[in-house]
C-alpha positions as CSV (number, residue, x, y, z in Angstrom):
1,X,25.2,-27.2,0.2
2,X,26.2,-23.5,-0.3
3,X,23.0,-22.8,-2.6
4,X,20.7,-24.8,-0.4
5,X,22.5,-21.9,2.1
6,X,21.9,-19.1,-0.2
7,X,18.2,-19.8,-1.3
8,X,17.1,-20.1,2.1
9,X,18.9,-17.1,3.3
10,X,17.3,-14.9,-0.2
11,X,13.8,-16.5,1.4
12,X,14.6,-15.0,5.0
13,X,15.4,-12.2,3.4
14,X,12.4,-12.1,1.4
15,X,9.8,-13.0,3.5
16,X,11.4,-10.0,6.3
17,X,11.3,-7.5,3.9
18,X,7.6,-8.3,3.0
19,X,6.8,-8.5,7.0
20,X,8.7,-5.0,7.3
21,X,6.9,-3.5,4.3
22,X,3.0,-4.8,5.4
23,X,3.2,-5.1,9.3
24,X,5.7,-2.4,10.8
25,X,3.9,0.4,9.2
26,X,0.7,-0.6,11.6
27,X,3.1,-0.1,14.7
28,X,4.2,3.4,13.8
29,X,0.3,4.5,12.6
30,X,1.1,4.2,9.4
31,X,-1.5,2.9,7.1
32,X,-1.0,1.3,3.8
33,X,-3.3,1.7,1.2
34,X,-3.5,-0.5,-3.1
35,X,-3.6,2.0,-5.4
36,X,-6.6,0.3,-7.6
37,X,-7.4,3.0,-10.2
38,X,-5.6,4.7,-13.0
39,X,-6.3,8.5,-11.2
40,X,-2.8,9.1,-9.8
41,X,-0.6,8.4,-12.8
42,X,1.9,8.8,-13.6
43,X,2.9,9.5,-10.0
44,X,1.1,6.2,-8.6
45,X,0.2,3.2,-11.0
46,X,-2.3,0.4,-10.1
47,X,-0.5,-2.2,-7.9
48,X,1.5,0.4,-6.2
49,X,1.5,0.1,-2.1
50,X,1.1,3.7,-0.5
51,X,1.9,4.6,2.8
52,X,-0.3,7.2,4.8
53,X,0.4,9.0,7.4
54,X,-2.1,10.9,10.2
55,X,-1.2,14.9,9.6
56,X,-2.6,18.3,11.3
57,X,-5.0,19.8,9.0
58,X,-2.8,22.8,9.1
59,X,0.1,20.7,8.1
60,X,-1.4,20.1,4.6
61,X,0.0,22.3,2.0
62,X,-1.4,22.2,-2.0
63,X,0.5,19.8,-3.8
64,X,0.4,16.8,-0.7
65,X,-0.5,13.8,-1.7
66,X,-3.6,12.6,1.0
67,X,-5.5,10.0,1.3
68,X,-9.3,10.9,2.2
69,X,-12.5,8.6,2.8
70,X,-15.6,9.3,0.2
71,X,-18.6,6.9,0.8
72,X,-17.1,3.8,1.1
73,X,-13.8,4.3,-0.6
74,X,-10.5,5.0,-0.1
75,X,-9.1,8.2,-2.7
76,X,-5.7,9.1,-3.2
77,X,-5.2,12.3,-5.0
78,X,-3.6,15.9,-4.9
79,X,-4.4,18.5,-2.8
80,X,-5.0,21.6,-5.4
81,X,-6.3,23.9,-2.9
82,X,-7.2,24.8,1.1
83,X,-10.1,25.8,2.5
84,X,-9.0,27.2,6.2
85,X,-12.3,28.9,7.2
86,X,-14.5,25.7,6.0
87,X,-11.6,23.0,7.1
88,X,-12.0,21.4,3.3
89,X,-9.8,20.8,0.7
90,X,-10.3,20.6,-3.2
91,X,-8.4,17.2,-4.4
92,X,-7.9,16.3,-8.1
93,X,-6.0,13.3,-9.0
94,X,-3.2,13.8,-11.4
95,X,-4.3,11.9,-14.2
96,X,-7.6,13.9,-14.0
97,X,-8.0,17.3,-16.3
98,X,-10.4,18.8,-13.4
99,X,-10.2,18.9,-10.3
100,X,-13.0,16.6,-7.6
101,X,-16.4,17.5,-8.0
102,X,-16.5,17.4,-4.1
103,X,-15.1,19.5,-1.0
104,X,-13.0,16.9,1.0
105,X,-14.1,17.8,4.5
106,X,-11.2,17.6,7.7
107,X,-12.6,14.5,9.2
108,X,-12.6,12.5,5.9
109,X,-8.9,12.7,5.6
110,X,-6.4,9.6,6.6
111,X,-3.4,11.1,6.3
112,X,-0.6,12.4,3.8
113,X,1.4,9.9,1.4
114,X,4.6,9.3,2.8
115,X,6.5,6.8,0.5
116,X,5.3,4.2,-1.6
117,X,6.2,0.8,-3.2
118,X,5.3,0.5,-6.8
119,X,3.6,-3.5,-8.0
120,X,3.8,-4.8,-4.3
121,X,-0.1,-3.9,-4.2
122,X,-1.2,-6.8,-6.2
123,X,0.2,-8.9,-3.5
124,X,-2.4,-7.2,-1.0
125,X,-5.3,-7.4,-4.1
126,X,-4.7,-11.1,-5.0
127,X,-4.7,-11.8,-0.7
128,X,-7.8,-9.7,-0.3
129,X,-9.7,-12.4,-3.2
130,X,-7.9,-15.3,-1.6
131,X,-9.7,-16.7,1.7
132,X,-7.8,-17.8,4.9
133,X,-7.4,-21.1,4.0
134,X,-6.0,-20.6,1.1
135,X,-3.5,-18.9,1.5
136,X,-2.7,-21.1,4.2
137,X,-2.5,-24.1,1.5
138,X,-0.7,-22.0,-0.5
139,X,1.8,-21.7,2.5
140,X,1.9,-25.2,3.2
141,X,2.8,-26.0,0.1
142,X,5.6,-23.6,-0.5
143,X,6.7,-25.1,2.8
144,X,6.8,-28.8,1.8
145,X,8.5,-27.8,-2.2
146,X,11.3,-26.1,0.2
147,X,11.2,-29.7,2.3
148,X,11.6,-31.9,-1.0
149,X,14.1,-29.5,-2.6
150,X,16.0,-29.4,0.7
151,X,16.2,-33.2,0.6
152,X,17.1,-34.1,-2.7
153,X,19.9,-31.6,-2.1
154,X,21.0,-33.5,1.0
155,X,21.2,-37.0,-0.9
């Protein structure tokens, strides 16, 4: 009965760490973003979870870590240097010997890495490939295995 107890509270546990780590960051404008390219290591490694925060442009100083818009991606890199008069920045990520071939321009930028949570991406990558329903037959049966184990504890 005490392990029944104990796997059930490590679950809570579990599952209210994840909601804390993906959700709450939305309620204080914080955005997370998968690191999904080799660019940032050794500082970020594919899988890792990074959170972004909205900052001033005149916040920014060279050596933040931002995350900017290009086209249709996402980037996370380095700022290497400040262009007041223009409102750019020059970004390079660290794994990179030059810096980016391109001026990042004040409106492209998300906001400045604030923490981040190294593997707990590939949760968000494998979720993005999964649809709807199945992750909600993956949940259903995670649920019922819990049921069965719970049972054949109880007898």
């Amino acid at each position: 009965m005490k392990k029944e107890g104990l796997n059930q509270g490590i679950l809570l546990l579990l599952l209210t760490l994840l909601t804390c780590c993906l959700l709450l960051p939305k309620l204080l404008h914080i955005t997370p973003f998968v690191v999904e390219s080799s660019s940032m290591t050794p500082t970020f490694s594919i899988g890792t979870l990074v959170y972004s925060q909205p900052i001033a442009f005149n916040e920014l100083k060279v050596g933040d870590v931002i995350t900017f818009k290009e086209g249709s991606n996402y980037l996370t890199h380095r700022v290497r240097q400040i262009n007041k008069k223009e409102q750019t920045l020059r970004t390079k990520g660290d794994a990179s010997l030059n810096d980016d071939l391109f001026a990042v321009p004040q409106r492209a930028i998300v906001g400045k890495i604030i923490f981040s949570l190294p593997y707990l991406g590939y949760l968000s990558l494998v979720a993005k490939k999964l649809s709807a329903t199945n992750i909600l037959s993956i949940l259903v049966l995670i649920s019922l295995i819990c049921l069965l184990t719970n049972k054949k504890t109880i007898q």
